[in-house]
N, C-alpha and C positions, 0 to 999 in steps of 0.2 A: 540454417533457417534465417530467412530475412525478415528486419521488423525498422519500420521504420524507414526513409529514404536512403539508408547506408548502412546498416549495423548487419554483421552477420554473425550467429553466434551457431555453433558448434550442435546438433542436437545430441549427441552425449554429455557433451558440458551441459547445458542446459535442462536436460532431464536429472541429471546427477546433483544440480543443485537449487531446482524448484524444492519451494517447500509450502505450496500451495497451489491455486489454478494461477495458472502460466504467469506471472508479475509482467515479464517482458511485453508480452502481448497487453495487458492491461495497460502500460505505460506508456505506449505508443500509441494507445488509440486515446487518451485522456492530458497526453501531451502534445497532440494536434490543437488544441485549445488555449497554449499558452502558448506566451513568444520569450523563446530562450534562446540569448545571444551569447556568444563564443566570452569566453575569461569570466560570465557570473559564476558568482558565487550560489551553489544548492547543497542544500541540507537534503540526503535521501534518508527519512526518518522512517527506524522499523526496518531496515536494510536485508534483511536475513543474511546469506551468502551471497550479496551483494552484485547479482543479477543486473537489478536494476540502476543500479549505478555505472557498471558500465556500460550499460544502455544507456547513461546519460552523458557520458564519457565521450562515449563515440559518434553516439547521435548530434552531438550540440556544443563539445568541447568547452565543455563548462568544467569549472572546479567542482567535485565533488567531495561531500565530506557527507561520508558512509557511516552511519551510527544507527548499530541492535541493541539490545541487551542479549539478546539468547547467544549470540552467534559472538567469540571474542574477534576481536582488531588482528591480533598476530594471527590469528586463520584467515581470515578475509584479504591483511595483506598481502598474502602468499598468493592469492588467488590474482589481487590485482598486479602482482609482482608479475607473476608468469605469463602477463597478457599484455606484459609492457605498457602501464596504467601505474605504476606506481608515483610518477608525480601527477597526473589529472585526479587520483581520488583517495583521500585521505580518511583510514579505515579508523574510527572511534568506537569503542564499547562504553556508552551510555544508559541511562532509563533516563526514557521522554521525557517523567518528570523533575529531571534534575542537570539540564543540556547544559554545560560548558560552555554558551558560544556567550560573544557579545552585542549586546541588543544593537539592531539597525544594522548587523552584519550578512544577513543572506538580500538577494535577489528573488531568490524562492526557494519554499519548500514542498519537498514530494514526499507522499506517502503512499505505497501502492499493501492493500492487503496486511495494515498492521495498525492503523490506526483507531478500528473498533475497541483495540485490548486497552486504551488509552486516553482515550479523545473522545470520549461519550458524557462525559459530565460538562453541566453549563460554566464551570470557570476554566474548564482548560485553555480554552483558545486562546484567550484573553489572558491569564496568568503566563504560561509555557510557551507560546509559540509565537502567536502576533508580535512580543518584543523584541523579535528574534529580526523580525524582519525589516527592510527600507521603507520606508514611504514608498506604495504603489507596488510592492513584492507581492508577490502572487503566491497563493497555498494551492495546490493541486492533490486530490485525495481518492483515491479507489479502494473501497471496501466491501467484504461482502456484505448480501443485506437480505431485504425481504420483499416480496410484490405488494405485501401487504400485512401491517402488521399484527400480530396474532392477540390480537383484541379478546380470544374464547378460550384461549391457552392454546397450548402445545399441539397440535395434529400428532393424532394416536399414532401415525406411521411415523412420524419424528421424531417419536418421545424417546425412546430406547438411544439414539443419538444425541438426541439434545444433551440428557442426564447425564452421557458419557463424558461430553464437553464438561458441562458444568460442574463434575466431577474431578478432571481434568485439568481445568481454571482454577479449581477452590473458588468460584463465584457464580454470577449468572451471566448467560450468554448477553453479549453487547450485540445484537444482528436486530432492525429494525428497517423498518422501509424509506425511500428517500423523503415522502412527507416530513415525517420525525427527525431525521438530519436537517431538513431546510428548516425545521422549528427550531431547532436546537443555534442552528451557525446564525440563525436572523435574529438571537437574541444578544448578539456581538455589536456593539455601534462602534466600533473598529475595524471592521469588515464591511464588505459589499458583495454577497453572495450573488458571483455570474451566473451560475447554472447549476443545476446539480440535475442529472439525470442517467439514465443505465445503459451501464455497458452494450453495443454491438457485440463486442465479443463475449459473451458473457460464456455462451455454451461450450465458445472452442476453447478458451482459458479455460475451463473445467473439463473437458475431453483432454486435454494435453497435459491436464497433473494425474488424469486417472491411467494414464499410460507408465508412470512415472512407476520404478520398484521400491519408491519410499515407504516404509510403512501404512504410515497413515492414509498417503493414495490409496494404495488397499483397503484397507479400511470404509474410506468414502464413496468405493464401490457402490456398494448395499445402501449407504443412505442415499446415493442420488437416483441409483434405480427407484426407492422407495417416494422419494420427492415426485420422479416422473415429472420435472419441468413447471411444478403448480404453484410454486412457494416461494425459491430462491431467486437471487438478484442480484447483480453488484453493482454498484452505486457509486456514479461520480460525482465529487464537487471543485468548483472552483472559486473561488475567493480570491481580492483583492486588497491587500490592507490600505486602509483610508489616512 
């Protein structure tokens, strides 16, 4: 499968280690917005199985430095190992809020489908991430989201899924619509929110994780038939640190 002006990735591989709707696809159409030059330094923050990192590997020949929590470093290696990446992306087991790097060290940071779990409270940006970055480092972010936020509660067809999630988390669902994020990132005067708006690919990233034999793809069957296109969203932003 091709993504991007040059990356071609394996559709076995890449079904075998989504762990949501398509990340690769998401990254490409949300990295069309940034300008990444050969030897920066990125932070691909929320990595899962590291996907998107060589996606950014190959697309851009940037340094990548791959940091989940769920997913360890010695797995992820492996992965980058065998695809002959193992010096363009340096695989860390991290939590977002406690990164190892040092401040003014990235060029930019990616998040594709991980930063709701994280990056919904008003000091993160500005505490965990912004100091991470250079003067003029760019954040790029793809999350799932909403068309609109659920102002009435919970739509009686989503609730039975919703509660599973929140279940799941021990918390409550972090999925809001992009008004609420640009509320949220324009209360940063560290930032200069470029754009934030949804996904083109919104559908086909979620048709291409429900083909997937992951569990939870399964799973997501039933809720997205149930959704029927009314509700869900995914949400990009872009930022500039000042």
């Amino acid at each position: 499968m091709r993504f991007g002006k040059r990356t071609d990735f394996d559709r076995n591989f890449l079904m075998e280690n989504m762990m949501g709707p398509n990340c690769v696809r998401l990254a490409a159409e949300i990295l069309q917005k940034v300008s990444l030059k050969p030897d920066m330094r990125v932070l691909d923050l929320g990595c899962g199985k590291g996907l998107t990192s060589i996606f950014l590997a190959r697309e851009f020949d940037v340094q990548v430095f791959a940091t989940d929590l769920w997913i360890e470093a010695t797995e992820n290696y492996g992965r980058f190992k065998d695809l002959g990446l193992e010096e363009e992306i340096i695989p860390l087991h991290a939590d977002a809020r406690a990164l190892p790097f040092a401040h003014g060290y990235f060029d930019a940071v990616v998040s594709i489908d991980s930063y709701h779990y994280f990056g919904n409270t008003p000091d993160y940006l500005d505490t965990h991430l912004v100091p991470l970055l250079k003067r003029g480092g760019t954040i790029a972010v793809s999350i799932p989201g909403l068309i609109r936020d659920f102002t009435d509660g919970v739509p009686a067809v989503l609730k039975p899924f919703w509660e599973k999630w929140e279940k799941e988390l021990q918390g409550e669902m972090n999925i809001y619509s992009a008004e609420w994020w640009t509320r949220l990132w324009e209360r940063s005067s560290n930032i200069t929110l470029e754009e934030c708006f949804s996904h083109t690919c919104h559908k086909q990233a979620w048709e291409e994780w429900l083909e997937c034999d992951n569990p939870y793809a399964k799973e997501d069957i039933e809720m997205m038939k149930a959704e029927n296109g009314q509700y869900f969203n995914t949400i990009g932003l872009v930022a500039r640190k000042n």
